[in-house]
C-alpha positions in Angstrom: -123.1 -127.4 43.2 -122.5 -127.7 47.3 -120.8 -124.6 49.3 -120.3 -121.2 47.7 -116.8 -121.7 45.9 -113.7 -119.8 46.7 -111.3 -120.7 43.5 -112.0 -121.4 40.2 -109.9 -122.6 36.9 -110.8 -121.2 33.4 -109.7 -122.5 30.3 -109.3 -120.8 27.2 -107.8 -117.2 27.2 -109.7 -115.6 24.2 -112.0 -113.2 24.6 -114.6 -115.6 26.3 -112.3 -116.6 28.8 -110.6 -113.8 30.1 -114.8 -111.8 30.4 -115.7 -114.8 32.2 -112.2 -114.8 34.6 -112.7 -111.1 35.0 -116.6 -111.7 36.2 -115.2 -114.7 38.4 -112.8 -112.5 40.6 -115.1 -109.1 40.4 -117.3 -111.8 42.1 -115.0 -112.3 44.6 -113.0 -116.1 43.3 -109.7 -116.4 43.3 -109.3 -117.5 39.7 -106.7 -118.7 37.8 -107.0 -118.6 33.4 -105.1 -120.9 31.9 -104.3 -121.3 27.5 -100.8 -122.1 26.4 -101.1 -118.8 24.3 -100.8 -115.2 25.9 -104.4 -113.7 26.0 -106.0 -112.9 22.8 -103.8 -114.3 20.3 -106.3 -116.5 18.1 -109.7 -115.8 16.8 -110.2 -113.1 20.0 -107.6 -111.6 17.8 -107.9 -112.1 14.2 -111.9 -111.4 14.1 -113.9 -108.8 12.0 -114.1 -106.5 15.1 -117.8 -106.1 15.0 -119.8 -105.4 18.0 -123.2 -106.3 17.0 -125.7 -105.6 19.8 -128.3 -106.1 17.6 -127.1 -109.6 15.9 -130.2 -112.0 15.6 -129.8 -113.4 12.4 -128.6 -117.9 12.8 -125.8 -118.4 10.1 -128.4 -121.1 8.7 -131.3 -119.3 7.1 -134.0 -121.0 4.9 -133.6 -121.8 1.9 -129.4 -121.2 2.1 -128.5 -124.9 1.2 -129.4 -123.8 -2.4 -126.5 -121.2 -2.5 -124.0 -123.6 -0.9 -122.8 -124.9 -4.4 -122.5 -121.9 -6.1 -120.4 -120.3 -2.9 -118.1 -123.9 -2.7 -117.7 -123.6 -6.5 -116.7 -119.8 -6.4 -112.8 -119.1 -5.1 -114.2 -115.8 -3.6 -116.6 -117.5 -2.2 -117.5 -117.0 1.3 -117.4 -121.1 2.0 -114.9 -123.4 1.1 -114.8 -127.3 2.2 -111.6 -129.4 1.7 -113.2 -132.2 0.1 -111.4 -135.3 2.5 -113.2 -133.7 5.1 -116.4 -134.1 3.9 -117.5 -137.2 5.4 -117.0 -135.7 8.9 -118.5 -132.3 8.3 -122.0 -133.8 6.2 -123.7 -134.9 10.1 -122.8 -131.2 11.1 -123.9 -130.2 7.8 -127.1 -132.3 7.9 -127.7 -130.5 11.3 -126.7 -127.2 9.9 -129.8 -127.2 7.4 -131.8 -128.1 9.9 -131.5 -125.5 12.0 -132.4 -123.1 8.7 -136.2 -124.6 8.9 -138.4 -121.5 9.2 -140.2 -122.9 12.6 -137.0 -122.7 14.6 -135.6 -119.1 13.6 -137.5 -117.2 15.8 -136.4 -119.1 18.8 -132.8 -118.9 17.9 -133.2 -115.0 16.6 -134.2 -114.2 20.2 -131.2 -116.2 21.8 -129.5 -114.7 20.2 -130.2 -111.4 20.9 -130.6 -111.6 24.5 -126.9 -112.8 24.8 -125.7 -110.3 22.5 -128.2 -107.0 22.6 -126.1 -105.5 26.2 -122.6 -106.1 25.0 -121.6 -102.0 24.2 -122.7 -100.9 27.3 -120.6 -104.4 29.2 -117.9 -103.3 27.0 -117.8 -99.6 28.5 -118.1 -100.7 31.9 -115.2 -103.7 31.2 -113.0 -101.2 30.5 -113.2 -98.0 32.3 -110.3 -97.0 33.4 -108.0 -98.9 32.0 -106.7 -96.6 29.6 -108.3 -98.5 26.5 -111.9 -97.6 26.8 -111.1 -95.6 22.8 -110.5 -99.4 21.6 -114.6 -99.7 21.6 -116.1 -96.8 19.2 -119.7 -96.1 18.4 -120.8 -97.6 15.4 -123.3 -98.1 12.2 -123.5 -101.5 10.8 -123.6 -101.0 6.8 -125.4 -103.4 5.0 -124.4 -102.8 1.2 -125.7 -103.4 -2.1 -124.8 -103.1 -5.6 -128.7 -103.4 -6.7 -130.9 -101.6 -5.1 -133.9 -104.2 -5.2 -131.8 -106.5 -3.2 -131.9 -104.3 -0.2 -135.3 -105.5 0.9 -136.4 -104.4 4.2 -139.6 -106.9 4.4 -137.4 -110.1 3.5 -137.2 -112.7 6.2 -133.9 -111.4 7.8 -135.1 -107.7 8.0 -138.3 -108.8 9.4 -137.2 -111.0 11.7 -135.0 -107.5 12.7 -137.6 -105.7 12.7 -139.8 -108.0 14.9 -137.5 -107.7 17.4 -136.3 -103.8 17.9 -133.5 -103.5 15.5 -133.1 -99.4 14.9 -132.5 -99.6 11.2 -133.3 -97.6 8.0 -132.8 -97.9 3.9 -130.4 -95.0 2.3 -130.1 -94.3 -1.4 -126.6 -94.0 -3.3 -126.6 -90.3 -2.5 -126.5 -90.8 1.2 -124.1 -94.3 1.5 -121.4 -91.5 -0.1 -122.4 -89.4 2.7 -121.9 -91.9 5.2 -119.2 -93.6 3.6 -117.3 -91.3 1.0 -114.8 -94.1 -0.3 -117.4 -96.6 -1.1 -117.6 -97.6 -4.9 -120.3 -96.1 -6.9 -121.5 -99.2 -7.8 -123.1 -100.0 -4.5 -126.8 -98.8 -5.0 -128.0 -98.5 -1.3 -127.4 -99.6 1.9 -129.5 -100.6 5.2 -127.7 -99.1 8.6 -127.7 -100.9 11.9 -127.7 -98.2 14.7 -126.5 -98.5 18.2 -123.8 -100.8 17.5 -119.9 -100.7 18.0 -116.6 -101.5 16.5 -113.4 -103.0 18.0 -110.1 -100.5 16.9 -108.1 -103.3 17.8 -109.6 -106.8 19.3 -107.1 -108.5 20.4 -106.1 -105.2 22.3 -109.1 -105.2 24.3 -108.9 -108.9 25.2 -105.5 -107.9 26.4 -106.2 -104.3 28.4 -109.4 -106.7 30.2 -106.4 -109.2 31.1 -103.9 -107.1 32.5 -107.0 -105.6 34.5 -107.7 -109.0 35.7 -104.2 -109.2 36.9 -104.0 -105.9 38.4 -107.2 -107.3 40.6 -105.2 -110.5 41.5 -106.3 -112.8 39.2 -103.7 -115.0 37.7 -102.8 -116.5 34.2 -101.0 -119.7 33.9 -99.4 -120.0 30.7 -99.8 -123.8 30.0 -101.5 -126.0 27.8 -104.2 -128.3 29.5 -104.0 -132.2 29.1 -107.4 -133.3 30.8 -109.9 -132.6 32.6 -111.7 -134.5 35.6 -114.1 -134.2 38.6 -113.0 -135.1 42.2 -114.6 -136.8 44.7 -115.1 -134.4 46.8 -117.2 -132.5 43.9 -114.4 -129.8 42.8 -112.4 -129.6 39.1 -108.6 -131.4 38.6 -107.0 -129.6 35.7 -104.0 -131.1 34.5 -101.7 -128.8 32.5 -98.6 -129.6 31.2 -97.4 -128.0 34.6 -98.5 -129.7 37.0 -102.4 -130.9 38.5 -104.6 -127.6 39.5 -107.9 -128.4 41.6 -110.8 -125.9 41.7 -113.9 -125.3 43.2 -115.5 -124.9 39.8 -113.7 -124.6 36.1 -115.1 -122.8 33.2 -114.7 -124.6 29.8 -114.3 -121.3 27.1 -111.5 -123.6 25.2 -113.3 -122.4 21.4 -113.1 -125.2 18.9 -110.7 -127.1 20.8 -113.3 -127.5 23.9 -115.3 -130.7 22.6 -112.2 -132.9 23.3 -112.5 -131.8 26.9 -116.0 -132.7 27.2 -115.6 -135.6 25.5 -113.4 -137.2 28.3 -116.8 -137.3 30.2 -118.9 -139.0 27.7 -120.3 -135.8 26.7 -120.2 -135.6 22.8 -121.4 -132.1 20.9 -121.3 -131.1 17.4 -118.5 -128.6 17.5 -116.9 -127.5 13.8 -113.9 -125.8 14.5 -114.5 -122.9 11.1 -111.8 -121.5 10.0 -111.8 -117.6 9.2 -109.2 -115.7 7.4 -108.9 -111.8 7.5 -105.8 -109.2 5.2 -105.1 -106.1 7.0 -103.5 -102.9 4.1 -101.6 -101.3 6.5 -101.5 -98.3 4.2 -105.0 -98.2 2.8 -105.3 -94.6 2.1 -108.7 -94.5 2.3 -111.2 -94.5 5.8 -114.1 -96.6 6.7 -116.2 -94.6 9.1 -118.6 -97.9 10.0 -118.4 -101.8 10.0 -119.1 -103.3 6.5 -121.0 -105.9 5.6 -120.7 -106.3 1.7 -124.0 -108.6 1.0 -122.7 -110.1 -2.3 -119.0 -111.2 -1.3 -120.1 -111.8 3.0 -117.5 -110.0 4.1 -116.7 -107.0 6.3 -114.4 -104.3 6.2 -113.6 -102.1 8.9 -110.9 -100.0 9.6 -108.8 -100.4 12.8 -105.8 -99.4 14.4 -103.7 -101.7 12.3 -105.4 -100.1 8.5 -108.0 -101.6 7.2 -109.4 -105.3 8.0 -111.1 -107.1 5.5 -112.1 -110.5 7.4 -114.8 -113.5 6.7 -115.0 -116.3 5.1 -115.3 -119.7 6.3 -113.3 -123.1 5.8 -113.8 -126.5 6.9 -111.3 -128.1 7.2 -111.5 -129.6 10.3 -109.1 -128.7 13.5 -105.5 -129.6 12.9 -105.3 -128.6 8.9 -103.0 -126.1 7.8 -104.1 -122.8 6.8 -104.3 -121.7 3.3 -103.8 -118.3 2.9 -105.0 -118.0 0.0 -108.6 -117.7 1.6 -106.9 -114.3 2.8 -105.4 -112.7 -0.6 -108.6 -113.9 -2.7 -110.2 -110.7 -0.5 -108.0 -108.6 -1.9 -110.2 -108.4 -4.8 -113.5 -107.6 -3.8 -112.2 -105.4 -1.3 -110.9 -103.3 -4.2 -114.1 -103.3 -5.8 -115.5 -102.1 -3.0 -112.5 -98.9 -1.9 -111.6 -98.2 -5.6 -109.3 -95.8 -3.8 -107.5 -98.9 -1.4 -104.2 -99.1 -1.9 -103.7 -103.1 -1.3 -99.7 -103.4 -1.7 -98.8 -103.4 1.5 -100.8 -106.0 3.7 -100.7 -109.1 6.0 -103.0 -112.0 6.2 -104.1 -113.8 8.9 -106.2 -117.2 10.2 -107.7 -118.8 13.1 -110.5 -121.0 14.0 -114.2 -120.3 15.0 -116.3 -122.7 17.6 -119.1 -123.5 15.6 -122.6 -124.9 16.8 -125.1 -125.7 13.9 -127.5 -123.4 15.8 -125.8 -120.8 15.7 -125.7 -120.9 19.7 -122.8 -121.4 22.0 -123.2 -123.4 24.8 -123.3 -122.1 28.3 -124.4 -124.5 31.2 -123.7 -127.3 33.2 -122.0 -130.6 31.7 -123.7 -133.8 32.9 -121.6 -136.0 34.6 -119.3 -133.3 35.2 -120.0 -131.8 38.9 -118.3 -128.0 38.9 -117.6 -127.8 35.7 -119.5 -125.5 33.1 -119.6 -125.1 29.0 -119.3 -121.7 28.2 -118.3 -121.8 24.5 -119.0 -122.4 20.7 -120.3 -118.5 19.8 -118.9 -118.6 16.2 -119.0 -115.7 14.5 -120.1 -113.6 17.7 -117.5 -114.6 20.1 -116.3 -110.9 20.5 -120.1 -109.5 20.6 -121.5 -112.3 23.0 -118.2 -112.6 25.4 -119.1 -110.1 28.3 -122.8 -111.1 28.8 -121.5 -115.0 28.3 -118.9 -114.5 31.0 -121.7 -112.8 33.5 -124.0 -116.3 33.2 -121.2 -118.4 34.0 -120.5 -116.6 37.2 -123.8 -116.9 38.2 -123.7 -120.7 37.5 -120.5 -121.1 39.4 -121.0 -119.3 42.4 -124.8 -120.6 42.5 -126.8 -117.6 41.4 -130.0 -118.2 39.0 -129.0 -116.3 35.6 -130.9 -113.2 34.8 -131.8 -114.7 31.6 -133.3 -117.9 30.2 -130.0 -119.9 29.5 -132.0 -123.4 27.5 -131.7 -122.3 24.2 -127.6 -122.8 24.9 -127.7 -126.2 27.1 -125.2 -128.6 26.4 -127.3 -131.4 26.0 -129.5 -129.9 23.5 -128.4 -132.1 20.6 -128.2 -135.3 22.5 -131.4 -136.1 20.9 -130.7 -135.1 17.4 
């Protein structure tokens, strides 16, 4: 990409933005982050607050088009579809699927995890000393069951796990009650994740890492970007709604509202913006010492500064529909099931929008026809997990350094083809 570059734009100030601005100016850049939103006010916010070093399992799975029906048909379901939109989600449907086969899970299950396996220890280093390093706490990941059979540790998704180093184990009802006292009796078992972490408060972090990159002279421009567009002389023009911004290089973490960008450049990628709902009791009366994942309603609970989170779901809708929050009250009532002891009268609910690849993979790379500017977006439902190591790679892209781990699996160009 030419000379070493001295400044650099980013766009998009969630949690992928503001690792990869931090990176940029530990590196040296003078960089500028730039969302019409404060820091971490949408999905880096609103999220499940997992911290899943260990995540290797793609969203598509085979054989999970045959419970797509049942979940659409189910108003607890954990997918819903607004019908109108159909015809524009079935190609990223269609692709969806296909990205389920069994020959290409492995592949994706170690992308994955590569992106996703050093986050705690990122995390730690992100934010010593800025007086919010309590916001990340060690964690189990609960996997839980109300029959016992269904917690099989030699089905595909615990052997693909297992194939790759996850630390995990099987406990009977005796010991989930151990590990989780408030957890209904009707859960049978449970598989634990080790060496994971939880997020007290999400957005928090995504804001303590941006007043740090502040306090190291970055700078955030509170404006909403029009366009895009290279320069002749090889670096970025950003035009915001204040003014025209050239950089050396620009980083493209925009989430679900990236594609547009990239489109201006002929570039076209099967981004679904997903929506995700969460419902915080702010009295909850009971604790959750882990993260949650309840297997039958997909789902997790977790309890955070705020009371407990209950946040999944997902709903396509396409970009610019209106929320219904009634994706967020409908987990009102598993998440009773699960606490028996929850007390769910006082709570909030919540929604924002996930970047979603069929893949499961974001994309993190150069853009063709785009000198200077790189992708790094489109993690899904591991945006929070997969932000520090995503915001490292793009540094080394930008400033010219080969990235310390294989970046294909995430290249923008990947479904060109398809």
């Amino acid at each position: 990409m030419g000379n070493k570059p001295e400044t650099a734009g980013v766009i998009g100030a969630g949690i992928v933005g503001i690792c990869t601005a931090l990176s940029l100016r530990e590196r040296g850049l003078d960089v500028t982050l730039i969302d019409p939103s404060p820091p971490a006010e949408a999905a880096s916010f609103g999220n499940a607050g997992v911290i899943s070093a260990w995540s290797c399992i793609p969203q598509s799975m085979p054989g999970v088009w045959k419970n797509v029906p049942k979940w659409l048909l189910d108003p607890e379901g954990p997918v819903a579809l607004r019908w109108p939109y159909l015809p524009r989600f079935f190609p990223w449907m269609t692709k969806f699927f296909a990205a389920g086969q069994a020959d290409r899970i492995p592949a994706i299950a170690d992308a994955m995890l590569q992106l996703n396996r050093p986050t705690v220890e990122m995390y730690r280093r992100l934010l010593q000393g800025t007086g919010g390093e309590h916001l990340v706490r060690d964690s189990m990941y609960v996997f839980l069951y109300r029959d016992a059979a269904k917690a099989d540790t030699n089905s595909l998704e615990w052997r693909i796990r297992r194939d790759r180093g996850v630390p995990f184990e099987k406990i009977d009802a005796a010991t989930l009650r151990d590990v989780e006292p408030d957890v209904s009796t009707a859960y049978e078992a449970a598989i634990l994740i080790h060496d994971q972490a939880r997020a007290l408060d999400p957005g928090a972090i995504g804001k303590v890492l941006a007043e740090k990159f502040q306090h190291m002279g970055g700078h955030i421009l509170q404006a909403k970007v029009e366009a895009v567009s290279p320069r002749e002389d090889g670096r970025v023009r950003i035009q915001s709604e204040q003014g025209l911004h050239d950089f050396d290089r620009a980083i493209l973490t925009a989430g679900p509202w990236s594609a547009k960008f990239l489109a201006s450049f002929g570039v076209k990628v099967p981004l679904e913006a997903e929506r995700g709902y969460h419902i915080v009791f702010d009295d909850p009366g009971v604790t959750i010492n882990n993260s949650l994942m309840v297997t039958d309603a997909k789902f997790v609970a977790s309890s955070m500064e705020t009371g407990v989170r209950c946040a999944g779901t997902a709903e396509f809708a396409g970009l610019d529909h209106a929320p219904d929050y009634r994706r967020s009250e409908v987990l009102a009532g598993p998440a009773k099931r699960i606490l028996p002891k929850l007390n769910t009268e006082s709570r909030q609910v919540w929604s924002g929008q996930r970047p979603s690849f069929p893949d499961s993979l974001p994309m993190i790379g150069p853009v063709p026809g785009a000198p200077g500017l790189i992708a790094a977006f489109g993690h899904g439902h591991l945006g929070l997990t997969a932000a520090p190591m995503t915001g490292q790679l793009a540094t080394q892209l930008a400033i010219g350094e080969t990235p310390n781990i294989d970046i294909t699996p995430y290249d923008v160009t990947r479904f060109s083809a398809s």
